[in-house]
C-alpha positions in Angstrom: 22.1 19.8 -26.3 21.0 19.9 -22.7 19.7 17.0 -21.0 16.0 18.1 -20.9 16.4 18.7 -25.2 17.3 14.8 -25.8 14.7 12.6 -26.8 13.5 9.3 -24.0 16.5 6.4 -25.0 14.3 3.7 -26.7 14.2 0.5 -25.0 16.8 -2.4 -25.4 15.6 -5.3 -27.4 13.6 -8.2 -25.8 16.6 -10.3 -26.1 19.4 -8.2 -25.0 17.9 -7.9 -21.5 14.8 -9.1 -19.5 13.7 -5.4 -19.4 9.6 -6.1 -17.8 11.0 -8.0 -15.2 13.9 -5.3 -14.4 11.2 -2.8 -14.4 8.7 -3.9 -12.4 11.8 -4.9 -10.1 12.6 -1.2 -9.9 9.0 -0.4 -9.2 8.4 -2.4 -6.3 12.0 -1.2 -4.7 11.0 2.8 -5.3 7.4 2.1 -3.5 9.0 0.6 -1.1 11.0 3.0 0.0 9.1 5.6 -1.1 5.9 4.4 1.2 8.1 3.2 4.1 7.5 -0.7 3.6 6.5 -2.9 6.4 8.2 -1.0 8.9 6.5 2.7 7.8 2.9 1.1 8.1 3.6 -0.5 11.8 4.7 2.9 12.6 2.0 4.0 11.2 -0.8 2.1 12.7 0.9 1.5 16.3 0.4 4.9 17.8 -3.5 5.3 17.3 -3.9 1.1 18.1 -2.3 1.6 21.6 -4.5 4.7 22.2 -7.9 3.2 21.5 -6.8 -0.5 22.9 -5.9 1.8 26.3 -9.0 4.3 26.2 -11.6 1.0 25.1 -9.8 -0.3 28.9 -9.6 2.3 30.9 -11.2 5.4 29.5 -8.4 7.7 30.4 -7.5 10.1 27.8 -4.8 11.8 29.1 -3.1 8.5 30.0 -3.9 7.0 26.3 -2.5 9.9 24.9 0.7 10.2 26.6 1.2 6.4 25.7 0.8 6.9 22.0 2.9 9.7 22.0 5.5 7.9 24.1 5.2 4.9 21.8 5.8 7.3 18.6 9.1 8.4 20.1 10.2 5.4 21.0 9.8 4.5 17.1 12.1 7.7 16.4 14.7 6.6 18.7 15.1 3.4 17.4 15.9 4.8 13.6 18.0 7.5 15.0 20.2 4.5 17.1 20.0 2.6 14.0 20.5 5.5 11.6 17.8 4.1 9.6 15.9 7.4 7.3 13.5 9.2 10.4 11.2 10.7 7.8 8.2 7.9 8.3 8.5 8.2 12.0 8.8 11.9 12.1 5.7 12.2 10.6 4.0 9.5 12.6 5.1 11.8 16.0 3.9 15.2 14.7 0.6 13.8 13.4 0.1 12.3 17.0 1.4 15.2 18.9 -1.5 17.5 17.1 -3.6 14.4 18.1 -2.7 14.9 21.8 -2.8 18.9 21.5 -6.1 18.8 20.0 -7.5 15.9 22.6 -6.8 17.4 25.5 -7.5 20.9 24.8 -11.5 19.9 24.0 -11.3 16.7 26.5 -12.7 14.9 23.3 -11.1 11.3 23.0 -11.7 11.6 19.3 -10.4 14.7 18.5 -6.8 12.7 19.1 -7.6 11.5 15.6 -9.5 15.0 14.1 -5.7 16.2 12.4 -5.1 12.7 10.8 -8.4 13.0 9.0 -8.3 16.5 7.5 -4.4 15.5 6.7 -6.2 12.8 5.0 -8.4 14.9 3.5 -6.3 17.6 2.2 -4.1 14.8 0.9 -7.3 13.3 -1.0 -7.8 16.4 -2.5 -4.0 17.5 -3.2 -4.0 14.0 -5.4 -7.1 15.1 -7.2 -6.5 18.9 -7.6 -2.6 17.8 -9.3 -4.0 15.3 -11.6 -6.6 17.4 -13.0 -3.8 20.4 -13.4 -1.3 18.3 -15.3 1.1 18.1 -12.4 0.2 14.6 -10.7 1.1 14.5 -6.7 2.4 11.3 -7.0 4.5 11.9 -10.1 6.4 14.8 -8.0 6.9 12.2 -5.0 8.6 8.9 -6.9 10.3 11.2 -9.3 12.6 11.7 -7.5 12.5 8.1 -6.4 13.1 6.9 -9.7 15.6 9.2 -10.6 13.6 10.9 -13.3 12.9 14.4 -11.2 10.2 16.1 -13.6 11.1 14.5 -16.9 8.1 12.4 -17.1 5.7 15.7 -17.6 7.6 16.5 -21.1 9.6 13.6 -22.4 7.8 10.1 -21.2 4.0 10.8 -22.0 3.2 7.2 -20.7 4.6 7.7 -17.3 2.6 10.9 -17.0 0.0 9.0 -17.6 0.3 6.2 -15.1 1.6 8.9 -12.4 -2.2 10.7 -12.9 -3.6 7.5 -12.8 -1.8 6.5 -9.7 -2.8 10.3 -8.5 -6.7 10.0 -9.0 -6.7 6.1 -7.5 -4.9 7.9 -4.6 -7.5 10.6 -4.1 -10.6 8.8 -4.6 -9.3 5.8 -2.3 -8.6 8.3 0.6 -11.4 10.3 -0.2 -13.9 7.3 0.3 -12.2 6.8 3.6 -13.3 10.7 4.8 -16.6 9.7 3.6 -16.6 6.9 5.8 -14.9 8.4 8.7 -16.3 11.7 9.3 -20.2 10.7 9.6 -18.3 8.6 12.5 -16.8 11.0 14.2 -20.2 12.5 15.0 -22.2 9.7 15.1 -20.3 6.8 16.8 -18.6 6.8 20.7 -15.0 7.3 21.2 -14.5 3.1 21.1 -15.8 2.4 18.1 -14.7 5.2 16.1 -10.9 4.5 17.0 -11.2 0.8 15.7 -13.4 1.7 12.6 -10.4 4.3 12.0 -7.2 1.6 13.4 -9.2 -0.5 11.0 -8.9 1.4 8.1 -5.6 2.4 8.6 -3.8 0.1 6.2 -6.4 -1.9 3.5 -6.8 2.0 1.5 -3.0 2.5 1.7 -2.4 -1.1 0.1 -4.9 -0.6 -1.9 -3.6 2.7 -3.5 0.2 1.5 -3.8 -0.7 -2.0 -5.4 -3.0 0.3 -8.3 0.4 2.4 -8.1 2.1 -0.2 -8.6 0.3 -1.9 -11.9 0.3 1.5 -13.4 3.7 1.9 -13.6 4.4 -1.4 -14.0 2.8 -1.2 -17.9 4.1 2.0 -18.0 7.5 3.3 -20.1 10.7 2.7 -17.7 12.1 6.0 -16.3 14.4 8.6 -17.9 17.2 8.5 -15.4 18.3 12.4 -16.0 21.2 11.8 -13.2 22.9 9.2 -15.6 22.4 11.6 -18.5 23.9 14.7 -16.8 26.7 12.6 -15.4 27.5 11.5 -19.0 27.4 14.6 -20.1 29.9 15.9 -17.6 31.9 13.1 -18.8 31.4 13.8 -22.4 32.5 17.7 -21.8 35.6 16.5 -19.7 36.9 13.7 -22.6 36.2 16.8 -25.1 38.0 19.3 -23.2 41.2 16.7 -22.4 41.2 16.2 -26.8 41.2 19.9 -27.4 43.4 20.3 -24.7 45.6 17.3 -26.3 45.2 18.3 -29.5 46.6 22.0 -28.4 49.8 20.2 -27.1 50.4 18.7 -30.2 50.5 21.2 -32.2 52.3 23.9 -30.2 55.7 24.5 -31.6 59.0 23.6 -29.9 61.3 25.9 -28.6 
């Protein structure tokens, strides 16, 4: 029987092992690293805070551009000195790069912040989009996480669940921040739109990974497949060394 066949290993018993506790123990330490933490959302917010603080002083684009960008490399170089996991800060420096590109190609200050908001709102609608087609976005991102790859879509109903929960709280949550921020990028100056969007850089992203968070939390614990495939392997190896024992055995002597 193959590891996608076997049916979800029922829980231990309350008193074997304080199995809530473990769980929502596990679910803080995958969102964690998962989202980036702390560190993920200063890396996050830093770039576009030291453009507007600069451009709100001095109204020099080209100068508030280079800064961010300089800043957002800097934040690269530190995790490749401290070989800490680039992937936060990578995306931070190409999401400001096409900030830049796009700023100084229309001499619009708030173009710097045009790619973050349709990344923001093709993500809004990515979250929707999976949960409505069975396949919830955020499912196929802490999956993996977790240790469960895909298994949650056939063999843990309730985590399926909580992941399209977690993916419709996610797309709504961003999706009311394009509502807010798009009427400003027409409407307000350069000033005020950059701390409107600095602002609302980190309340909807709390917001959507504490909801992630209590979803899962309530939710069935996750099928680690890698443990079941490594037992297998170690179930086919102990079966081949007794057949290959058992073969010894009963080989005649010369």
């Amino acid at each position: 029987m193959t590891s996608v066949d076997k049916p979800t290993t029922a829980a231990p018993p309350s008193g074997e092992t304080p199995s809530g506790e473990t769980d929502r123990a596990v679910t803080e330490a995958a969102l964690f690293e998962a989202f980036g933490g702390v560190r993920g959302m200063v890396e996050t917010v830093l770039p576009g805070l030291l453009f507007v603080t600069i451009f709100t002083i001095n109204k020099n684009l080209q100068f508030s551009a280079i800064a961010a960008l300089a800043v957002s490399l800097l934040l690269v170089a530190v995790r490749l000195v401290r070989r800490d996991t680039v992937k936060h800060a990578f995306s931070g420096v190409f999401g400001v790069a096409f900030g830049v590109v796009f700023a100084m190609m229309t001499g619009n200050a708030k173009d710097f912040y045009l790619p973050g908001m349709l990344y923001t709102l093709g993500l809004a609608l990515a979250y929707m989009i999976t949960a409505l087609a069975g396949v919830p976005l955020i499912g196929l991102i802490l999956g993996p996480v977790f240790k469960e790859n895909l298994s949650w879509r056939t063999r843990n109903p309730g985590r399926k669940k909580a992941y399209t929960k977690a993916s419709w709280a996610w797309g709504l949550i961003l999706f009311a921040k394009c509502a807010i921020l798009f009427p400003l990028y027409w409407w307000a100056d350069t000033t005020q739109f950059g701390w409107v969007l600095v602002a609302l850089k980190i309340p909807p992203f709390l917001l959507s990974v504490y909801l992630t968070w209590v979803f899962l939390a309530k939710a069935p614990p996750p099928i680690d497949v890698f443990a079941e495939m490594e037992a297998e392997e170690q179930a086919e190896k102990a079966e081949k060394a007794r057949k290959a024992e058992a073969a010894r055995g009963t080989t005649p002597e010369a």
